[in-house]
N, CA and C atoms as a LAMMPS dump frame, in Angstrom:
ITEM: TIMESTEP
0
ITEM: NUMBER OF ATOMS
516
ITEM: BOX BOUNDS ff ff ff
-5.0000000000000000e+02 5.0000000000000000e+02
-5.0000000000000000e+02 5.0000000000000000e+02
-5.0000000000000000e+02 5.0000000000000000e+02
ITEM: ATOMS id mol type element x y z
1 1 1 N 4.192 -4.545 -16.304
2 1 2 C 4.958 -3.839 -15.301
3 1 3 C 6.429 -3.957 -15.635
4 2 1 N 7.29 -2.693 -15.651
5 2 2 C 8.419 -2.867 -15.65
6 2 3 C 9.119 -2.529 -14.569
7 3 1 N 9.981 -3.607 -13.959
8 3 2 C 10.226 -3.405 -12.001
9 3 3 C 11.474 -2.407 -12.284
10 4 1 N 11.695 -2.129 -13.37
11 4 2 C 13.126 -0.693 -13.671
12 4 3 C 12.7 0.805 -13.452
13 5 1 N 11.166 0.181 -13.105
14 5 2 C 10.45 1.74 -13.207
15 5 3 C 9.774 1.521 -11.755
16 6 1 N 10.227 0.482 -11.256
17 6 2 C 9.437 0.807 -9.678
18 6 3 C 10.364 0.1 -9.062
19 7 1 N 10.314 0.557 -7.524
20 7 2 C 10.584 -0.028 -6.54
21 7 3 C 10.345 -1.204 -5.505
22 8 1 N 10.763 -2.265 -5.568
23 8 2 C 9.735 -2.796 -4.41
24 8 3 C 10.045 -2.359 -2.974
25 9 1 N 9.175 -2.568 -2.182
26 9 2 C 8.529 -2.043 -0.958
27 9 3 C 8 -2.951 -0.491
28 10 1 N 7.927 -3.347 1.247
29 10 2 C 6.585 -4.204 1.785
30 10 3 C 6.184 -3.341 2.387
31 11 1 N 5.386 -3.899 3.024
32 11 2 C 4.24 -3.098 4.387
33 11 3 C 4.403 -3.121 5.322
34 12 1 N 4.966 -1.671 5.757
35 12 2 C 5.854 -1.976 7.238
36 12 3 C 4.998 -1.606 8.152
37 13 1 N 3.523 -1.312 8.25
38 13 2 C 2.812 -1.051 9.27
39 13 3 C 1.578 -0.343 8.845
40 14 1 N 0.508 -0.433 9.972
41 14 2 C -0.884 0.052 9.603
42 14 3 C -0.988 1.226 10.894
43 15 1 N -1.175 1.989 10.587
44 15 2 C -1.503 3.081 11.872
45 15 3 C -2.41 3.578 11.752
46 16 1 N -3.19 4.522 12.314
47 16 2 C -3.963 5.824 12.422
48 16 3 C -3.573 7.213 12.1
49 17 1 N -4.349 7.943 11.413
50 17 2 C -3.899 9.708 10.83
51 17 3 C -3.978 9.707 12.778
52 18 1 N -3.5 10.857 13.263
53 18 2 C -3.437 11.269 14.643
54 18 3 C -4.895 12.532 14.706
55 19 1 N -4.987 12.888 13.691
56 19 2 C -6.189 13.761 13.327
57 19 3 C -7.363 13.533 12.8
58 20 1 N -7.01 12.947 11.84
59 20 2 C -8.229 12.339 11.104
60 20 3 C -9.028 11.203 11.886
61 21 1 N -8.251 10.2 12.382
62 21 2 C -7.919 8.66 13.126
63 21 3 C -8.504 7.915 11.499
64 22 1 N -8.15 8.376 10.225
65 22 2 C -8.146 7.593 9.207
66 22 3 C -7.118 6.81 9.192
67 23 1 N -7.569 5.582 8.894
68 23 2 C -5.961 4.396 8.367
69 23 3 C -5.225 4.896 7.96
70 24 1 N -4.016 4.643 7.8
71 24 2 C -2.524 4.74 6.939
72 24 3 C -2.336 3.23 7.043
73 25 1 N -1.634 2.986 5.762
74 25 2 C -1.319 2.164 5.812
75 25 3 C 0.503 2.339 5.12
76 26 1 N 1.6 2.008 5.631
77 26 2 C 2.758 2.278 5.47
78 26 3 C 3.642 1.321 4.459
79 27 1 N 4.032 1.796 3.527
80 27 2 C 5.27 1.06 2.926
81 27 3 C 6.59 1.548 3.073
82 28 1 N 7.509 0.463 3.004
83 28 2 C 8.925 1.026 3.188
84 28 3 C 9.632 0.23 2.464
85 29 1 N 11.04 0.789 1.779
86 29 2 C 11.741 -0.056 0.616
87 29 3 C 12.74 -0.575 1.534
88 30 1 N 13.432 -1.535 1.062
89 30 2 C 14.394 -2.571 2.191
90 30 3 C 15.491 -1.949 2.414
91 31 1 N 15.841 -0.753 2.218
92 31 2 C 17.28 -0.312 2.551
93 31 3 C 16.512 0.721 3.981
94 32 1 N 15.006 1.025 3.894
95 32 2 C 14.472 1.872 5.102
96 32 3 C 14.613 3.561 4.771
97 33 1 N 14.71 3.557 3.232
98 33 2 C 15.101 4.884 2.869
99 33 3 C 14.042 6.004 2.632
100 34 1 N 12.85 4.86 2.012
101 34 2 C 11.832 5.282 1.411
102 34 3 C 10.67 4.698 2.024
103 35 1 N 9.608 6.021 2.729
104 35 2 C 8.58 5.458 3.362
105 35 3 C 7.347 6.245 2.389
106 36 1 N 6.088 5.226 2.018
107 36 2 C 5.199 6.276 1.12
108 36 3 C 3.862 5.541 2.266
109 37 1 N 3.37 6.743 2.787
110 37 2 C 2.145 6.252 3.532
111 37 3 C 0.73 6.976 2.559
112 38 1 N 0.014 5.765 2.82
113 38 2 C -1.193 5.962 1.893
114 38 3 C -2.621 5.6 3.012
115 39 1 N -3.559 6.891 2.905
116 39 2 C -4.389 6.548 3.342
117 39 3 C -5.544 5.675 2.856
118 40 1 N -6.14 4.746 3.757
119 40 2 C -6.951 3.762 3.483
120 40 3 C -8.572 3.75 4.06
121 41 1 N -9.436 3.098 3.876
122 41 2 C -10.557 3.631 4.347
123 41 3 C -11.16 2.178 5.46
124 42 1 N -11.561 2.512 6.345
125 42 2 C -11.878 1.467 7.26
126 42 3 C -12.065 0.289 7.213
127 43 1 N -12.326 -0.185 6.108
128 43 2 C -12.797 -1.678 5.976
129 43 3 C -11.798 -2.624 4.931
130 44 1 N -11.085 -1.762 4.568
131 44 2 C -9.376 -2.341 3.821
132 44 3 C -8.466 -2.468 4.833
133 45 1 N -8.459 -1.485 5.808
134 45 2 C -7.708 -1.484 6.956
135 45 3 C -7.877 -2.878 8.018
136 46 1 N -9.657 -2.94 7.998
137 46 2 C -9.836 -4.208 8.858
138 46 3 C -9.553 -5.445 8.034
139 47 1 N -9.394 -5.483 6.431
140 47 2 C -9.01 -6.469 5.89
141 47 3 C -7.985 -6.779 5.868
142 48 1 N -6.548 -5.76 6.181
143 48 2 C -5.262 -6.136 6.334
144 48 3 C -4.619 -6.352 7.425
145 49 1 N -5.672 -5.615 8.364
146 49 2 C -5 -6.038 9.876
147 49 3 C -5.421 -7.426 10.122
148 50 1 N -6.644 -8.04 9.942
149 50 2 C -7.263 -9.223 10.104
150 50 3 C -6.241 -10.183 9.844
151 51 1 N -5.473 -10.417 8.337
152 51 2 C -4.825 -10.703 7.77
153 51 3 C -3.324 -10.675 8.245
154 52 1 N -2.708 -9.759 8.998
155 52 2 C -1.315 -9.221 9.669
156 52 3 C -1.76 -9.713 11.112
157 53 1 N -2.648 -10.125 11.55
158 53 2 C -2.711 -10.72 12.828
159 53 3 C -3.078 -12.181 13.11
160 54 1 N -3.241 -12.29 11.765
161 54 2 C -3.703 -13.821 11.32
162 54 3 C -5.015 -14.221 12.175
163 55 1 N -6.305 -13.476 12.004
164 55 2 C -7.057 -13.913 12.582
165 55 3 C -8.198 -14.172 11.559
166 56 1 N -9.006 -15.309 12.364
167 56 2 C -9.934 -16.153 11.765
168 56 3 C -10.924 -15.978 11.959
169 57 1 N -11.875 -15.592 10.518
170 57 2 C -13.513 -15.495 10.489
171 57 3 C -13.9 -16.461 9.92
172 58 1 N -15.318 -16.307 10.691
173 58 2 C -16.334 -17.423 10.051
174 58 3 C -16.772 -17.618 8.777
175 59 1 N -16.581 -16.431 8.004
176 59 2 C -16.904 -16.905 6.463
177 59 3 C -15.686 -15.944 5.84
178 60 1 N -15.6 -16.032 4.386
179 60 2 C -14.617 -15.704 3.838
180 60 3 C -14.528 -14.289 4.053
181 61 1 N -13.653 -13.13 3.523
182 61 2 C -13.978 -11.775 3.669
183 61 3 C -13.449 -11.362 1.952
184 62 1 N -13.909 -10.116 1.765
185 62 2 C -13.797 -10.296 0.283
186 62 3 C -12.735 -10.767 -0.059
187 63 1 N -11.598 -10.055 0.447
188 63 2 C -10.225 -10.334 -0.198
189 63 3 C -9.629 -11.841 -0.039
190 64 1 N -10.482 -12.505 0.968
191 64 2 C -9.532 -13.947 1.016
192 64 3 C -10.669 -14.599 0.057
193 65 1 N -12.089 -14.153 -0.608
194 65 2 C -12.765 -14.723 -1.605
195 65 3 C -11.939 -14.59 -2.657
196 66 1 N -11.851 -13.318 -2.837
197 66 2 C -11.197 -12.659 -4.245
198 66 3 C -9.415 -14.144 -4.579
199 67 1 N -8.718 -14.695 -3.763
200 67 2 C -7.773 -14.611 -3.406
201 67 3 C -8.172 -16.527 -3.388
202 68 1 N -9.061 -16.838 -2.99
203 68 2 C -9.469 -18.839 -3.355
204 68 3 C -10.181 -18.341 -5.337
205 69 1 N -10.726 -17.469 -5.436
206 69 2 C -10.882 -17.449 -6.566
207 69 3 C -9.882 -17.658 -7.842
208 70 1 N -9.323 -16.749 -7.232
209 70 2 C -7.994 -16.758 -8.456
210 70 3 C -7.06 -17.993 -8.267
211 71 1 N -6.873 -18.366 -7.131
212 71 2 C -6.454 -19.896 -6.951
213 71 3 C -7.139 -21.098 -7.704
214 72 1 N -8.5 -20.637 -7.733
215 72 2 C -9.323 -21.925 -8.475
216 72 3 C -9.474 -21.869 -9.981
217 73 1 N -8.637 -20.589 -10.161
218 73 2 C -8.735 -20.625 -11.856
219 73 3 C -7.502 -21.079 -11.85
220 74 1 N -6.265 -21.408 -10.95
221 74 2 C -5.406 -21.852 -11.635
222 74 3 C -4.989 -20.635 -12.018
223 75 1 N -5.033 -19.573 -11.756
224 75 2 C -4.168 -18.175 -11.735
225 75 3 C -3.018 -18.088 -10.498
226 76 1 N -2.382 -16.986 -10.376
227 76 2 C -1.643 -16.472 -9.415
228 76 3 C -1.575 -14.872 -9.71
229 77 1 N -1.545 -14.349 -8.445
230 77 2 C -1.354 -12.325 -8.183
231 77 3 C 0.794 -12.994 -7.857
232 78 1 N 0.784 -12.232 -9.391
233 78 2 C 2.436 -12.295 -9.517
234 78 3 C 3.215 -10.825 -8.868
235 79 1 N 2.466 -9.877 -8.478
236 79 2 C 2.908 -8.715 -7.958
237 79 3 C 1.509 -8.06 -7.698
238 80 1 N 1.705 -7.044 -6.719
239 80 2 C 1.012 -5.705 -6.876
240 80 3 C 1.658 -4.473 -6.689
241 81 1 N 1.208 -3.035 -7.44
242 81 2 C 1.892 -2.003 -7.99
243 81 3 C 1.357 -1.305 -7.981
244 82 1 N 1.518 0.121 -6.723
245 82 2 C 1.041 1.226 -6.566
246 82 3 C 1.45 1.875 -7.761
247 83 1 N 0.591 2.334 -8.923
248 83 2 C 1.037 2.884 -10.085
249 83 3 C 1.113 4.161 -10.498
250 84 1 N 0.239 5.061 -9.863
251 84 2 C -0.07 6.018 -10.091
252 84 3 C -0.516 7.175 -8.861
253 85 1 N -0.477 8.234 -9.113
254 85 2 C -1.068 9.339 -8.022
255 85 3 C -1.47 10.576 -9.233
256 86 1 N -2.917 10.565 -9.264
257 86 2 C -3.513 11.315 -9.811
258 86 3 C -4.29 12.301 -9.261
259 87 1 N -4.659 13.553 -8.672
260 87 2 C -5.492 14.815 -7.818
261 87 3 C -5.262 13.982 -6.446
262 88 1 N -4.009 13.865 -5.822
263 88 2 C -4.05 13.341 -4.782
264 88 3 C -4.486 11.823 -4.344
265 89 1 N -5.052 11.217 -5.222
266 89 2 C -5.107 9.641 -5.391
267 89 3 C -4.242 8.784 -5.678
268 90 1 N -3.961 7.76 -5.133
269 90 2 C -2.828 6.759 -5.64
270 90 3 C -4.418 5.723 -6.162
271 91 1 N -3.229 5.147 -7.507
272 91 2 C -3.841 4.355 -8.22
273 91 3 C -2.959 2.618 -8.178
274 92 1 N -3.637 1.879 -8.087
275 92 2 C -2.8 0.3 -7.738
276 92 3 C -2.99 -0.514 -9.358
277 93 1 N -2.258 -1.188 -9.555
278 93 2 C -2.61 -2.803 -10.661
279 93 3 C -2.206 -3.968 -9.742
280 94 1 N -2.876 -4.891 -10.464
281 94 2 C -2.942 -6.084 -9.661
282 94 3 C -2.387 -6.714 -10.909
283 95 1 N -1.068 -7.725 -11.091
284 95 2 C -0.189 -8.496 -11.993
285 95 3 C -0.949 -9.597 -11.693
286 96 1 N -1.168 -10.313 -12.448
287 96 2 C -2.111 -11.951 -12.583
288 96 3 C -1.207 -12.577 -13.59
289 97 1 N -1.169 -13.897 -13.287
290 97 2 C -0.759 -14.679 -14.344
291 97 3 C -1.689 -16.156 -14.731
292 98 1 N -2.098 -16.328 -15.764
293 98 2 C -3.183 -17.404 -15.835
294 98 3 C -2.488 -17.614 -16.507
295 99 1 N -2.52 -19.391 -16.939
296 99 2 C -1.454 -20.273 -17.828
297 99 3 C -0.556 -19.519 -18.101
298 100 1 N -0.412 -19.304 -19.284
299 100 2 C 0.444 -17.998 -20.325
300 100 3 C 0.56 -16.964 -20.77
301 101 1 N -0.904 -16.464 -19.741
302 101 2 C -1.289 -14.877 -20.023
303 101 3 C -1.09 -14.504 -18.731
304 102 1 N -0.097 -13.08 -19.135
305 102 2 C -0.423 -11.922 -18.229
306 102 3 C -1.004 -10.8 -18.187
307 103 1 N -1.989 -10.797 -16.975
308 103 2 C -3.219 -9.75 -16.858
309 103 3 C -2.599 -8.736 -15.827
310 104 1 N -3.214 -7.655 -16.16
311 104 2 C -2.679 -6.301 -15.317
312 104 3 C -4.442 -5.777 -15.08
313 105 1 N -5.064 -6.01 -13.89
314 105 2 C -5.979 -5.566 -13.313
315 105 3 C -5.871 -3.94 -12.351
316 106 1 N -6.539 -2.816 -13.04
317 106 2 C -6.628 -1.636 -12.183
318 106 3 C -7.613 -2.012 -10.444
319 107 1 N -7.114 -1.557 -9.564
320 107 2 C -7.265 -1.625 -8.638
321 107 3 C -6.859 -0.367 -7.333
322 108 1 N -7.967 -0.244 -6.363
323 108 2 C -7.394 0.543 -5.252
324 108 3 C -6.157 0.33 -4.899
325 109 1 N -5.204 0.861 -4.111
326 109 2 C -3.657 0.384 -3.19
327 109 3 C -4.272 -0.556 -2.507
328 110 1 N -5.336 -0.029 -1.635
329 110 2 C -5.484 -0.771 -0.276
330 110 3 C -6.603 -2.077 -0.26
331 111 1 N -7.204 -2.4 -1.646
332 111 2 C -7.389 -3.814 -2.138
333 111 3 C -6.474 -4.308 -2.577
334 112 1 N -5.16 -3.834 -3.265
335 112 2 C -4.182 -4.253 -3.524
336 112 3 C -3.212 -5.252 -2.533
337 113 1 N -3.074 -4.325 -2.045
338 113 2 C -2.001 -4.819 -0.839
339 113 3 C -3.015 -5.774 -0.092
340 114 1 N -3.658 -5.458 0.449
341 114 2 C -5.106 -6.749 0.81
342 114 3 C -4.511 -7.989 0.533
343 115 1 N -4.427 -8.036 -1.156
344 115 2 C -4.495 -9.3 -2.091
345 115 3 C -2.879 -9.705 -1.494
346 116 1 N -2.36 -8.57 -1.78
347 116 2 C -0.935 -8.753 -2.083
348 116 3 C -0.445 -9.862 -0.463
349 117 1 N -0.824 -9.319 0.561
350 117 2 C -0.26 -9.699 1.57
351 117 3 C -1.224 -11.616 2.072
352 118 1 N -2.241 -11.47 1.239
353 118 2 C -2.812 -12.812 1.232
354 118 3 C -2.103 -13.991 0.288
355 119 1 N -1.425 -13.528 -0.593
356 119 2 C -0.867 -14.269 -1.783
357 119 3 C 0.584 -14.018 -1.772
358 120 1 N 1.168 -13.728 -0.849
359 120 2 C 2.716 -13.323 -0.464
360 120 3 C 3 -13.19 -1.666
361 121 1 N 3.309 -12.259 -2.531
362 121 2 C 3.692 -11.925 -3.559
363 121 3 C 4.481 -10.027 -3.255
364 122 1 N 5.181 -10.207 -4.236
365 122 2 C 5.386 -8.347 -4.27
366 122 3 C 4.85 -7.29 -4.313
367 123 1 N 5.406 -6.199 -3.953
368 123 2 C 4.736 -4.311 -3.97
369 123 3 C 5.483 -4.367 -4.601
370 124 1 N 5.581 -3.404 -5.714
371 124 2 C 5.677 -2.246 -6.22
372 124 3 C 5.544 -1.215 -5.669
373 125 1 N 6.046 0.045 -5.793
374 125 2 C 5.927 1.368 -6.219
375 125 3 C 6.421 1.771 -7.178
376 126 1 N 5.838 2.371 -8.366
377 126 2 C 6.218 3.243 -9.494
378 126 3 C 7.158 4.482 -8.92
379 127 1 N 8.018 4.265 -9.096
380 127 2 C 9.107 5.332 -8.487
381 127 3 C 8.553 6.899 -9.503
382 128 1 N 7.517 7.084 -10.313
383 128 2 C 7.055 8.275 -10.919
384 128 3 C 5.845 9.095 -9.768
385 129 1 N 5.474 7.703 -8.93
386 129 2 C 4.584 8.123 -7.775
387 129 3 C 5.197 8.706 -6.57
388 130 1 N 6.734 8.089 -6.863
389 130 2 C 7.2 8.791 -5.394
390 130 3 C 7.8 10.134 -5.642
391 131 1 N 7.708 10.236 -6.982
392 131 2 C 8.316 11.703 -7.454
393 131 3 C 7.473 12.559 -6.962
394 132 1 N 5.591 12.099 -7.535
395 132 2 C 5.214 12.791 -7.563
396 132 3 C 4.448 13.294 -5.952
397 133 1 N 4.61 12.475 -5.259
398 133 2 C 4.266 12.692 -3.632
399 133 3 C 5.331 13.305 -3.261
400 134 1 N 6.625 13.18 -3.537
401 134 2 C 7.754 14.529 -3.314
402 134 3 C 7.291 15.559 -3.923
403 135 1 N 6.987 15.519 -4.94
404 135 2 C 6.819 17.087 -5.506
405 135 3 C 5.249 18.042 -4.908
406 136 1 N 4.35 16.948 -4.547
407 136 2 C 3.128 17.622 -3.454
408 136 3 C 3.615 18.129 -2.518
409 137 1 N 4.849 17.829 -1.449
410 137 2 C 5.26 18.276 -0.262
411 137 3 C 6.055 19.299 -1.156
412 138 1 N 6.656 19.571 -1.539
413 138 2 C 7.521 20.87 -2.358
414 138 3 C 6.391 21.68 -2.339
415 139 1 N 5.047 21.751 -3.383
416 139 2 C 4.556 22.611 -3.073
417 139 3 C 3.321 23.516 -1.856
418 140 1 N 4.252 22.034 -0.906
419 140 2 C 3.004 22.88 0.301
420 140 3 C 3.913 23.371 0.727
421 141 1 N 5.286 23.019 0.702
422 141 2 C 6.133 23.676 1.391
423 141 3 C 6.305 25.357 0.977
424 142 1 N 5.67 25.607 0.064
425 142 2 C 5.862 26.648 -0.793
426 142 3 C 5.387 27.864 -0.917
427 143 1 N 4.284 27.622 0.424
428 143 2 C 3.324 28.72 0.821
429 143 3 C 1.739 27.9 0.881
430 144 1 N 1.651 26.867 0.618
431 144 2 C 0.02 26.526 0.556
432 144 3 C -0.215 25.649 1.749
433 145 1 N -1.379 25.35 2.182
434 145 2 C -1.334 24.904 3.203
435 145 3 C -1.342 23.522 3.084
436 146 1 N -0.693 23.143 4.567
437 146 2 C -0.343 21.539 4.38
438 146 3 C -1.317 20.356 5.031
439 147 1 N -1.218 19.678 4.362
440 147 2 C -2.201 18.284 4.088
441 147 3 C -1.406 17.125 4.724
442 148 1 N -1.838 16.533 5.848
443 148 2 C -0.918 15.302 6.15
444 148 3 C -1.081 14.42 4.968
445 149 1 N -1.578 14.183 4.069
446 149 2 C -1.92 13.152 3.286
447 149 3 C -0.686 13.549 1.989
448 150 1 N 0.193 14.668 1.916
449 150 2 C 0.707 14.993 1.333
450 150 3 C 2.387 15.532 1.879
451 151 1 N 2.157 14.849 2.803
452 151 2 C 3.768 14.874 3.767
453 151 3 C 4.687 14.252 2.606
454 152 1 N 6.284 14.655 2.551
455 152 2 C 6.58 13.964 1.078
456 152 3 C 7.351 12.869 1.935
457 153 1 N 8.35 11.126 1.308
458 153 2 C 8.248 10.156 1.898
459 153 3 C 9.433 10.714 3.124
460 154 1 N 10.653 11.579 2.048
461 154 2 C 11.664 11.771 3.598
462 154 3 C 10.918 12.625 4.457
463 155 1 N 10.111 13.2 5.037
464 155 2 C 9.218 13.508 6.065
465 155 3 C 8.78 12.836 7.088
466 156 1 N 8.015 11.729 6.093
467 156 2 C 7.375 10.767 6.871
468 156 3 C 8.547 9.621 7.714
469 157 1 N 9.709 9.622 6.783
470 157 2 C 10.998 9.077 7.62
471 157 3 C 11.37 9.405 8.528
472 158 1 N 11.359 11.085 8.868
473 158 2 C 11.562 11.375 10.126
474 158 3 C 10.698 11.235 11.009
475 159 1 N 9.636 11.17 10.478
476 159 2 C 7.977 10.984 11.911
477 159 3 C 8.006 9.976 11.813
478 160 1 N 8.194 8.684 10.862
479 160 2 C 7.997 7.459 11.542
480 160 3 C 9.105 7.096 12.023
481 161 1 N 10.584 7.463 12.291
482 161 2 C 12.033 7.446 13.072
483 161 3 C 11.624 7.809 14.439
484 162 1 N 10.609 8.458 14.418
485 162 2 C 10.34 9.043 16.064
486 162 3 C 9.283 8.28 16.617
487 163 1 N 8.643 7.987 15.823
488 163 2 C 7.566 6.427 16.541
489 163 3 C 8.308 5.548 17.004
490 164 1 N 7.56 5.117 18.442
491 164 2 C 7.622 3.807 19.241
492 164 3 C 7.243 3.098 18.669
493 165 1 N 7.691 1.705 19.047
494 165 2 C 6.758 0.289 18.22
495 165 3 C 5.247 0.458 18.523
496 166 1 N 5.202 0.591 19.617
497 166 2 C 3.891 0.813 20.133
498 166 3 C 2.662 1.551 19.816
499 167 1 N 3.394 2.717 18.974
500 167 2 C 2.702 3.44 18.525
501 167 3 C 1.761 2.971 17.057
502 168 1 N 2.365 2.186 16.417
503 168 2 C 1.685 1.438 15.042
504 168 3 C 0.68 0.39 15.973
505 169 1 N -0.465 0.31 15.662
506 169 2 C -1.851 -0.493 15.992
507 169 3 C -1.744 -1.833 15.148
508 170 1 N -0.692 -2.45 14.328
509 170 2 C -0.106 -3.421 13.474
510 170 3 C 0.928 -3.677 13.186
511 171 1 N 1.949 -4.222 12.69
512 171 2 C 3.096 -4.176 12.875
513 171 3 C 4.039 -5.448 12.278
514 172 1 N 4.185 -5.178 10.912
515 172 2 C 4.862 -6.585 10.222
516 172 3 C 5.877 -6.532 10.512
């Protein structure tokens, strides 16, 4: 990973599509300039809210397995990095560091961030991803029809500027 080619970002909140009622799950870069919301699928969502509310289950859940695992090798998740957006998909890596090797594991966003927010470590965004989620809203803007999943991030700045706190179902 080269961090000259991405941004970091945390996770400024988990919400609901208002249509879909699919997860979003929200990032935002620390100046509040740049928001990239990525949809997530129900059971990543219950793994990060679980996690953002600090609540306790009776047995492990994958991601806090995944997460004593890599602890017991004596590894560490040195970042995670939304890398890519391919036919409307964002693509994640997971940065590992074991002794002296560094591993770059492909991964979902929303196992990503999972890990990421269990192992307090960094986001990424590939700032080539936020180009390219700007340039999806350019061309819906353009005559094709529009896709909330393809709102570009200053968009989503203004709709999430108009949200109440209340309105996010999570809330770091």
């Amino acid at each position: 990973m080269n961090p000259a080619d991405s941004i970091e970002m945390s996770l400024d909140g988990l919400t609901l599509d208002p249509a879909t009622k699919t997860p979003i799950v929200v990032l935002r870069d620390a100046d509040n300039k740049i928001n990239l919301p990525i949809w997530i699928g129900l059971l990543e969502a219950t793994a990060i809210a679980t996690e953002l509310e600090n609540i306790e289950v009776a047995r492990p859940m994958t991601h806090d397995l995944l997460q004593t695992i890599i602890g017991e090798l004596n590894a560490t998740v040195e970042a995670v990095e939304v890398s890519d957006l391919k036919d409307n998909t964002f693509y994640a890596t997971i940065h590992l560091r074991v002794a002296d090797r560094e591993m770059s594991i492909d991964s979902r966003p929303s196992d990503a961030l999972a890990l990421a927010i269990r192992s307090k470590c960094p986001i990424y965004v590939a700032k080539k991803v936020l180009e390219q989620s700007s340039i999806l809203q350019q061309e819906q803007e353009e005559g094709h029809e529009q896709n909330l999943s393809d709102i570009s991030p200053e968009k989503w700045a203004d709709i999430l500027d108009r949200m109440a706190p209340g309105d996010f179902k999570y809330k770091m």
